[in-house]
C-alpha positions as CSV (number, residue, x, y, z in Angstrom):
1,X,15.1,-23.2,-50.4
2,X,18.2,-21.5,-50.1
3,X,16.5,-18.0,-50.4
4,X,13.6,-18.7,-48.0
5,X,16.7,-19.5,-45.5
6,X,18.3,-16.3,-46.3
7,X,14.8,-14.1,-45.5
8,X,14.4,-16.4,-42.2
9,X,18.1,-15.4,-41.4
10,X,17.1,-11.6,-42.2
11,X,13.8,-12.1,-40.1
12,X,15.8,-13.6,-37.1
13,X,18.3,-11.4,-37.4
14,X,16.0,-8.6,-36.8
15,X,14.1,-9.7,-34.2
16,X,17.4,-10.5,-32.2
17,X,18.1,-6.5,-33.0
18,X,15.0,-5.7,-31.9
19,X,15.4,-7.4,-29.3
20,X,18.9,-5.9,-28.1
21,X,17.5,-2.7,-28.6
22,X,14.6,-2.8,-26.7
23,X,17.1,-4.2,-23.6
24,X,18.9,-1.3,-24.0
25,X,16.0,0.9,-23.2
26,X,15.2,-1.2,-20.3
27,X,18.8,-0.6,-19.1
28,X,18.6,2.7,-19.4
29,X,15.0,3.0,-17.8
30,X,16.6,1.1,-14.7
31,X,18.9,3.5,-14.3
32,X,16.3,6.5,-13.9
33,X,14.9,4.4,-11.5
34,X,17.9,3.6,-9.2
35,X,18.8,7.4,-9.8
36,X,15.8,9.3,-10.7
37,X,12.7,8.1,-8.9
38,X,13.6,9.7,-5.2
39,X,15.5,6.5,-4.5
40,X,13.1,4.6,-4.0
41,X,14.2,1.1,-2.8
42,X,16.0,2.4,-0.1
43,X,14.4,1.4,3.1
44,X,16.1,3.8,5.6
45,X,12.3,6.1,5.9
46,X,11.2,5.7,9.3
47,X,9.9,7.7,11.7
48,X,11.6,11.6,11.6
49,X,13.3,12.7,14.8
50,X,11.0,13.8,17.0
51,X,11.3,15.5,20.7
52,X,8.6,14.2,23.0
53,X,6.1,17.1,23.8
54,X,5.8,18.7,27.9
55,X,1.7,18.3,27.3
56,X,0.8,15.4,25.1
57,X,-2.4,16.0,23.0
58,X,-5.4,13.9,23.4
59,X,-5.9,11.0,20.8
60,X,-9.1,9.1,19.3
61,X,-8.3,5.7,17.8
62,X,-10.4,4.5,15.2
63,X,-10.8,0.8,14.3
64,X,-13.0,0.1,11.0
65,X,-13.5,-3.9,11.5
66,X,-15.8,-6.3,9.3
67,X,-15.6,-10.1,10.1
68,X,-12.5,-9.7,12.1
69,X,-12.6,-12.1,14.6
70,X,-9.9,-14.5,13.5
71,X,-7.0,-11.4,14.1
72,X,-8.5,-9.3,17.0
73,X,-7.0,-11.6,19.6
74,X,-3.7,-10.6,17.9
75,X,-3.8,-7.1,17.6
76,X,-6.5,-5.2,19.6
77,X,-5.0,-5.8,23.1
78,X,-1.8,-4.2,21.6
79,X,-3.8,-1.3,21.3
80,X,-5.2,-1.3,24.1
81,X,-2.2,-1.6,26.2
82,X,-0.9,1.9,24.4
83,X,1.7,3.3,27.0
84,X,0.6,6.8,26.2
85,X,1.2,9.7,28.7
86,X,-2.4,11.6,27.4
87,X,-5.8,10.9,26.9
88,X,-6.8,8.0,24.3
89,X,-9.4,6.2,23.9
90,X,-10.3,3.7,21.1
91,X,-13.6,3.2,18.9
92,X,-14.2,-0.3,17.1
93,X,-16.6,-0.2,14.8
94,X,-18.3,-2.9,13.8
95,X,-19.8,-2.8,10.5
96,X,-22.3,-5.5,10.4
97,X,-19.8,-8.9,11.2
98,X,-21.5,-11.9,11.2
99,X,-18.1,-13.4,13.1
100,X,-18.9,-11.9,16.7
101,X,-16.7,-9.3,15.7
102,X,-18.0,-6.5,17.9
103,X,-18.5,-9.0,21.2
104,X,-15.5,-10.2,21.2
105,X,-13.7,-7.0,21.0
106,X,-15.5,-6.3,24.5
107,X,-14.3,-9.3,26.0
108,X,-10.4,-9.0,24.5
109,X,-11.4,-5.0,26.7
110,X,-12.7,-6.7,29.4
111,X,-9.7,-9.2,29.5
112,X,-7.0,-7.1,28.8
113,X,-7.9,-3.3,30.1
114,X,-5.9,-0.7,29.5
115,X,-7.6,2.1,27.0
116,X,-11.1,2.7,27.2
117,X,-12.9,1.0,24.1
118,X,-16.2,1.5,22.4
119,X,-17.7,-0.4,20.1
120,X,-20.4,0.8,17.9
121,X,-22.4,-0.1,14.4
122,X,-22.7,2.4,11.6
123,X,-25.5,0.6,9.8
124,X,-25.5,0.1,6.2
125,X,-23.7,2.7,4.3
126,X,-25.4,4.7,1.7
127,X,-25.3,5.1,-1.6
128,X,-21.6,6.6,-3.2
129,X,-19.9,4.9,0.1
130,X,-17.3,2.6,0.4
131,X,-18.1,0.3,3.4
132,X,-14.8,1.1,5.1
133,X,-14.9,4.7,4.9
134,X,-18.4,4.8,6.0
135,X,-17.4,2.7,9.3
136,X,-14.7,5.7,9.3
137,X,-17.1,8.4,9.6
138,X,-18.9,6.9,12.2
139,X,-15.9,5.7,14.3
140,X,-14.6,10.0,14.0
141,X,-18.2,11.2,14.5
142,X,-18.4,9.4,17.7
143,X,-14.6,10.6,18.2
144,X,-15.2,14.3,18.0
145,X,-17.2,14.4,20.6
146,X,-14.2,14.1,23.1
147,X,-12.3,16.7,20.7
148,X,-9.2,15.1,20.4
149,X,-6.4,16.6,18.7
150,X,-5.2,13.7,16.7
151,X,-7.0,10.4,14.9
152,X,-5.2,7.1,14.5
153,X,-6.7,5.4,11.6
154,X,-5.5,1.7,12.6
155,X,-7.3,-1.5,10.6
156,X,-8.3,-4.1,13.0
157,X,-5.3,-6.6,11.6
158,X,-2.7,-4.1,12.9
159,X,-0.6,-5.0,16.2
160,X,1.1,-2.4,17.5
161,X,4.3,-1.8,19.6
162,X,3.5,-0.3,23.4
163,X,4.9,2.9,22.0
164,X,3.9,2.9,18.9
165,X,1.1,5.8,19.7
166,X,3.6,8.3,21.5
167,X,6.4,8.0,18.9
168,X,3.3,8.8,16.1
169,X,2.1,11.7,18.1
170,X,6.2,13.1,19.0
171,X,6.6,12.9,15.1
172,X,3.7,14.6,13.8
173,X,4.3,17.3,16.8
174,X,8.2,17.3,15.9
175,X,8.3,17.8,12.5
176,X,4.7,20.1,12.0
177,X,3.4,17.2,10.4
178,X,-1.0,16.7,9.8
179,X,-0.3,12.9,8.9
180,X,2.2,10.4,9.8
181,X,1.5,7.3,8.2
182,X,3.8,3.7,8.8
183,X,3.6,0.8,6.2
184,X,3.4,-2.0,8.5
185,X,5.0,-5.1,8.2
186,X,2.9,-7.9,7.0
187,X,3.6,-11.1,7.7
188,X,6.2,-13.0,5.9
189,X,5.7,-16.7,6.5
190,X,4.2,-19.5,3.9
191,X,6.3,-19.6,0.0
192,X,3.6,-17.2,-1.8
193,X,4.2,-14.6,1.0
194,X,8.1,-14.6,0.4
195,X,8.1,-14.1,-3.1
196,X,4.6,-11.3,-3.4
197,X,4.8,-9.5,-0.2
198,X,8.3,-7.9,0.0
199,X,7.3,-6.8,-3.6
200,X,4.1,-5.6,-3.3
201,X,5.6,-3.0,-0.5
202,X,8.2,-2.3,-3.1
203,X,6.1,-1.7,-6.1
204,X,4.1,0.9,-3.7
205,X,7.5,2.8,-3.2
206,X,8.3,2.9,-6.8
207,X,5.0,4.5,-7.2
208,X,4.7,6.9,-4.6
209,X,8.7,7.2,-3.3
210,X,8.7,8.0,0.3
211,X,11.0,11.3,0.4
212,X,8.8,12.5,-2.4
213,X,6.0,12.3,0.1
214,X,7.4,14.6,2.9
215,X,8.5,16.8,0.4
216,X,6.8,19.7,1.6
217,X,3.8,21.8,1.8
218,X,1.2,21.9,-1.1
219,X,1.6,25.2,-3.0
220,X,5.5,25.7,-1.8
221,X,7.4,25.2,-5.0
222,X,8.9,22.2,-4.2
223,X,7.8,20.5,-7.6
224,X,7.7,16.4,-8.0
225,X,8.1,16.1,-4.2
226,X,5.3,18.3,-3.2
227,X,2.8,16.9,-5.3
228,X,2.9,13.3,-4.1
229,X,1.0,12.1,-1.9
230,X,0.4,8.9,0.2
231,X,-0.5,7.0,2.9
232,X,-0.8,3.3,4.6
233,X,-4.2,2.3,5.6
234,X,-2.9,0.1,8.6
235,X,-1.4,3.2,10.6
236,X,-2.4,6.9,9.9
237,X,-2.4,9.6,12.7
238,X,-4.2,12.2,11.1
239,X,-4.3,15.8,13.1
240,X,-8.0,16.5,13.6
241,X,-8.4,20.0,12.0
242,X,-6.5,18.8,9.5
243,X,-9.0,16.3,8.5
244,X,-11.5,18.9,9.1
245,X,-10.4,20.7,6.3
246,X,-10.0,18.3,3.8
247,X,-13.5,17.3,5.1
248,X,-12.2,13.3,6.0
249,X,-13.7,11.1,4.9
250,X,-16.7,12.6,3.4
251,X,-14.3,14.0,0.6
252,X,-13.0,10.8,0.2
253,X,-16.3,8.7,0.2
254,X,-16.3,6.6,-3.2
255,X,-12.2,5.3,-2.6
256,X,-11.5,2.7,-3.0
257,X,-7.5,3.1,-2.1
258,X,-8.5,5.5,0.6
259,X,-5.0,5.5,2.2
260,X,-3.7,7.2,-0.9
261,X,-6.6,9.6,-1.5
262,X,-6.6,10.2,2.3
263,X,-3.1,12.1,1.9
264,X,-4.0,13.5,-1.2
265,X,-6.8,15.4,0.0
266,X,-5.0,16.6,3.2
267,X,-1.5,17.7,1.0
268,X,-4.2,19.4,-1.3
269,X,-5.4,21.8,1.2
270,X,-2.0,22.7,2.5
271,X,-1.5,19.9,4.8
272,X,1.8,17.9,5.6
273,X,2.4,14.1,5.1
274,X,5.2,12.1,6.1
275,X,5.0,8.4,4.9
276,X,7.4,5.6,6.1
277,X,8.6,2.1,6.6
278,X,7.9,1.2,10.2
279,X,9.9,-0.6,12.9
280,X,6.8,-2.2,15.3
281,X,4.2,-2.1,13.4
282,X,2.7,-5.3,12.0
283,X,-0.2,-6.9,10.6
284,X,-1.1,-10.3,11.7
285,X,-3.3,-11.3,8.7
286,X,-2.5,-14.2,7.1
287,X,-2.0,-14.7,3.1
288,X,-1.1,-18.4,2.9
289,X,-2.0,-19.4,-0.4
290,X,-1.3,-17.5,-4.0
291,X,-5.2,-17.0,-3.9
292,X,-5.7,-14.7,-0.9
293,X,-2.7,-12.1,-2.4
294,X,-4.3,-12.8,-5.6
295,X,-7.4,-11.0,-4.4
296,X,-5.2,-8.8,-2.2
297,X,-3.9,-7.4,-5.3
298,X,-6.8,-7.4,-7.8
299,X,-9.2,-5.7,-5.7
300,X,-7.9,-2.6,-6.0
301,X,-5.0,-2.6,-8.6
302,X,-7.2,-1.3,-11.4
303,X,-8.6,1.7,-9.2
304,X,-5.3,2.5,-9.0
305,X,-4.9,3.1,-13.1
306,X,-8.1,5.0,-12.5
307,X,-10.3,2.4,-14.5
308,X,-8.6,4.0,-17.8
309,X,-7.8,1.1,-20.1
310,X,-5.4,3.1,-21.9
311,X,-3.3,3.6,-18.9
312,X,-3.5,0.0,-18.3
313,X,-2.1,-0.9,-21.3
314,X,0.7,1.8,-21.1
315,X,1.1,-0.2,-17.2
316,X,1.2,-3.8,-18.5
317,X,3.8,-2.5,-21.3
318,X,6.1,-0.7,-19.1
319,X,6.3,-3.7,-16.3
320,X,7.0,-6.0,-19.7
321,X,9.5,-3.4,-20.4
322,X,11.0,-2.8,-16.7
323,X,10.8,-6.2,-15.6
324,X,10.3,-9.1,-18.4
325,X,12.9,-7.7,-21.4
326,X,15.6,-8.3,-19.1
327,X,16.1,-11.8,-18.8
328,X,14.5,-12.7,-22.0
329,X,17.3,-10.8,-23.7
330,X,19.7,-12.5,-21.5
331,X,17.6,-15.8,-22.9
332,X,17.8,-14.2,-26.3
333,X,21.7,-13.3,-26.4
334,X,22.9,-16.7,-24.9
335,X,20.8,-18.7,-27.5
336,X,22.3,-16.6,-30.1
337,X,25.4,-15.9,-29.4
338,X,24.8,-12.3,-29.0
339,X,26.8,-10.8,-26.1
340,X,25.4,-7.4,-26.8
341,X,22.4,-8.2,-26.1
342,X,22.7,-10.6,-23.6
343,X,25.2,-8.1,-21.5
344,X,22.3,-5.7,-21.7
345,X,19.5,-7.9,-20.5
346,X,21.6,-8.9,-17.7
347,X,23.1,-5.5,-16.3
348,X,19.4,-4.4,-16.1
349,X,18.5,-7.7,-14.0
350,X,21.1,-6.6,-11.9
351,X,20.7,-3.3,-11.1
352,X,16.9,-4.7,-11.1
353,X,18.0,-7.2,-8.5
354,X,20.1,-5.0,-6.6
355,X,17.5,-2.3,-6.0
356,X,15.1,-4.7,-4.8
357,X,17.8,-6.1,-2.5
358,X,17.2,-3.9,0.9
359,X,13.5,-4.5,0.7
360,X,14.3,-8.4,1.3
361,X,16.8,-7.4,4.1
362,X,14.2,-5.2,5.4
363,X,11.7,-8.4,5.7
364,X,14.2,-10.4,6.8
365,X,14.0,-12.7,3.5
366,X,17.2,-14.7,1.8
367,X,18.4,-12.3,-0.7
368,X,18.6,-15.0,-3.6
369,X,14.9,-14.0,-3.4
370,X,16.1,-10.9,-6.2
371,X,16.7,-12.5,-9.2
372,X,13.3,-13.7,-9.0
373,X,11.5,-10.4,-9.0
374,X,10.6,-10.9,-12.8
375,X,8.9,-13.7,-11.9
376,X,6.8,-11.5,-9.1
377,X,6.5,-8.9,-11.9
378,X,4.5,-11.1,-14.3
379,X,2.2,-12.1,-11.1
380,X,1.8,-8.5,-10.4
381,X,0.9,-8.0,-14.0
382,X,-1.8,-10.7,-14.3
383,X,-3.5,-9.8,-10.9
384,X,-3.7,-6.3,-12.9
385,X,-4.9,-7.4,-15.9
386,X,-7.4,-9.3,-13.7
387,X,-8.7,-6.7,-12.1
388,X,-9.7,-4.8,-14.9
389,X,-11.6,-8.0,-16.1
390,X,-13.5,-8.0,-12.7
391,X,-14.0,-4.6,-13.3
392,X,-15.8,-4.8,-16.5
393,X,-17.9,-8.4,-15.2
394,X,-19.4,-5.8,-12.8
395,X,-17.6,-7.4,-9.8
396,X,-15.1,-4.8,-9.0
397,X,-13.5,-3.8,-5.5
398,X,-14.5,-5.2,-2.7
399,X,-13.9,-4.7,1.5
400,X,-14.7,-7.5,3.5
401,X,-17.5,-9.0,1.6
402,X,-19.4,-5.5,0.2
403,X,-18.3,-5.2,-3.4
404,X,-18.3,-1.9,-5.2
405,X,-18.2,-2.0,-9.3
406,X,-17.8,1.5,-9.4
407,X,-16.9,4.3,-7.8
408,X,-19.7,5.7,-7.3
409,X,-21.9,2.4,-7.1
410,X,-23.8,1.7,-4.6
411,X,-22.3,-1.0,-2.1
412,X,-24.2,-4.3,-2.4
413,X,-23.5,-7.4,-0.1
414,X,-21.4,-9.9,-2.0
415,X,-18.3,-11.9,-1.7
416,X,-15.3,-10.6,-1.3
417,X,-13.3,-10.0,-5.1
């Protein structure tokens, strides 16, 4: 008896060291983080300086929209109502809505006035599309024919400030830029929202840090900075020769996070992307219930590890790492009386907390919202894990009800993730 005690003792003993060890190198990866990784939680990226121009370029909106109708009311007529010294003129396209979609865009036109809107149908997309990017290139088809300089690349859930066009456009002219992108602000209302959202934009900037992305030009030496490369879906204006050389969006045509391939292909042929929170930009879709960021998440989460199960696993180690050892040592060194361990765990939920700290101020949130990020984390980590599993059902992506297993599948009608 007394010797199996003594090897549990050992066995414990080891796993608290373990344990205390392993905190330790989450400590220390925190620190890279708040130091190393082009601080990142700061939320002070917004729009460069900019000087408006004396002759303002001609614009072409584009609005990909699929069963839209619940959010159109809400954020078309801002477009429309653009207080834009040049010529713009927006294109809705309606890729096969079943909601009324397209007719009630021409009504909100008729209603409200303001910028001329089309709306058009691309048909069914071919094979190797997504359904998005195929409602793309139709909407900047039917855009070059006015031969605009720029393309705003709006979704049809984004509401946007009566200035938010000209301050794009002085930016981009300003600061020599080929894409100026803004995160918008979603919407922050029901429980699920405060706890995922805020950390879902702050996951993104861990991954692509936003003064990495205006870095510089593609081929200039710059290193880390230069090479990434990013963009938000909701609001991209995208200089039209620019995207003519980085052939947008046939280049681009099986993405399924086409935001982020976007600005990759326009940085990789010596292009200039600036990426940003934003101040009056918003999206009005709502995500009430754990369920709808569930699938907000999943959808794409595994295309974003590349559908490599390798680097999955090395992804759902490093968040257990980054974001679970902390307070389980802090767990682990108050049960056992270990205050190595335990002062470990809990100066990396700190810092942890701290850097996650102006992204709640940012949303507007109650900051005792930070200790709770590990919680978010393991969310975060299952929606992952979940989308691989869809993945390998044969389910995969999916953009308003046309679900793509692979990247180069062929779109089918199905529901949405």
């Amino acid at each position: 008896m007394r010797q199996t005690a003594h090897v549990s003792a050992d066995a414990w003993t080891s796993v608290v060291t373990v344990v205390t060890l392993v905190s330790a190198l989450s400590l220390a990866a925190w620190l890279w983080l708040l130091l190393a990784r082009g601080f990142f939680w700061r939320t002070d990226v917004r729009l460069p300086a900019r000087e408006e121009p004396d002759d303002w370029p001609s614009v072409c909106v584009v609005v990909p929209a699929r069963d839209e109708a619940a959010v159109l009311p809400a954020s078309l007529p801002s477009l429309l109502a653009q207080d834009y010294p040049g010529r713009a003129e927006v294109f809705l396209i309606d890729d096969g809505s079943t909601d009324g979609t397209g007719g009630l865009a021409c009504e909100l036109a008729r209603r409200h006035e303001g910028l001329p809107l089309t709306v058009a149908s691309p048909g069914e997309p071919p094979a190797g599309w997504t359904g998005k990017l195929w409602a793309v290139r139709h909407g900047i088809g039917l855009a070059r024919a006015r031969e605009p300089e720029y393309l705003l690349l709006t979704d049809a859930d984004i509401a946007h400030a009566p200035d938010s066009l000209r301050a794009l456009v002085s930016a981009a002219g300003t600061g020599g830029f080929d894409v100026v992108s803004q995160m918008a602000r979603l919407r922050v209302e029901s429980v699920w929202e405060r706890l995922v959202v805020p950390a879902f934009v702050y996951f993104f900037a861990q991954l692509y840090p936003f003064r990495w992305i205006g870095g510089g030009r593609a081929g200039s030496g710059r290193g880390r900075a230069t090479r990434t490369a990013a963009a938000a879906g909701g609001c991209v204006l995208l200089r039209a020769d620019a995207a003519e050389r980085a052939r947008i969006p046939d280049a681009i045509r099986h993405a399924v996070i086409d935001d982020v391939a976007l600005a990759r292909a326009v940085k990789g042929t010596g292009g200039r992307v600036w990426l940003g929170l934003a101040d009056r930009v918003d999206s009005v879709r709502p995500y009430p219930r754990l369920h709808d960021l569930w699938r907000m998440v999943s959808r794409s989460a595994y295309a974003q590890l590349r559908h490599n199960p390798l680097v999955l696993a090395g992804t759902v180690l490093g968040l257990a790492l980054v974001y679970l050892v902390p307070p389980a040592a802090v767990l682990v060194g108050v049960a056992t009386g270990q205050g190595t361990t335990a002062a470990l765990g809990a100066a990396a939920w700190l810092v942890m907390a701290g850097t996650y700290l102006p992204m709640l101020r940012y949303y507007r949130q109650p900051l005792w919202l930070a200790p709770l990020l590990p919680f978010t984390a393991f969310l975060y980590l299952l929606m992952t894990v979940d989308s691989a599993v869809q993945h390998y059902r044969g389910r995969g992506a999916a953009w308003k009800g046309r679900t793509y297993a692979r990247p180069d599948a062929v779109p089918e009608e199905g529901r949405a993730g």
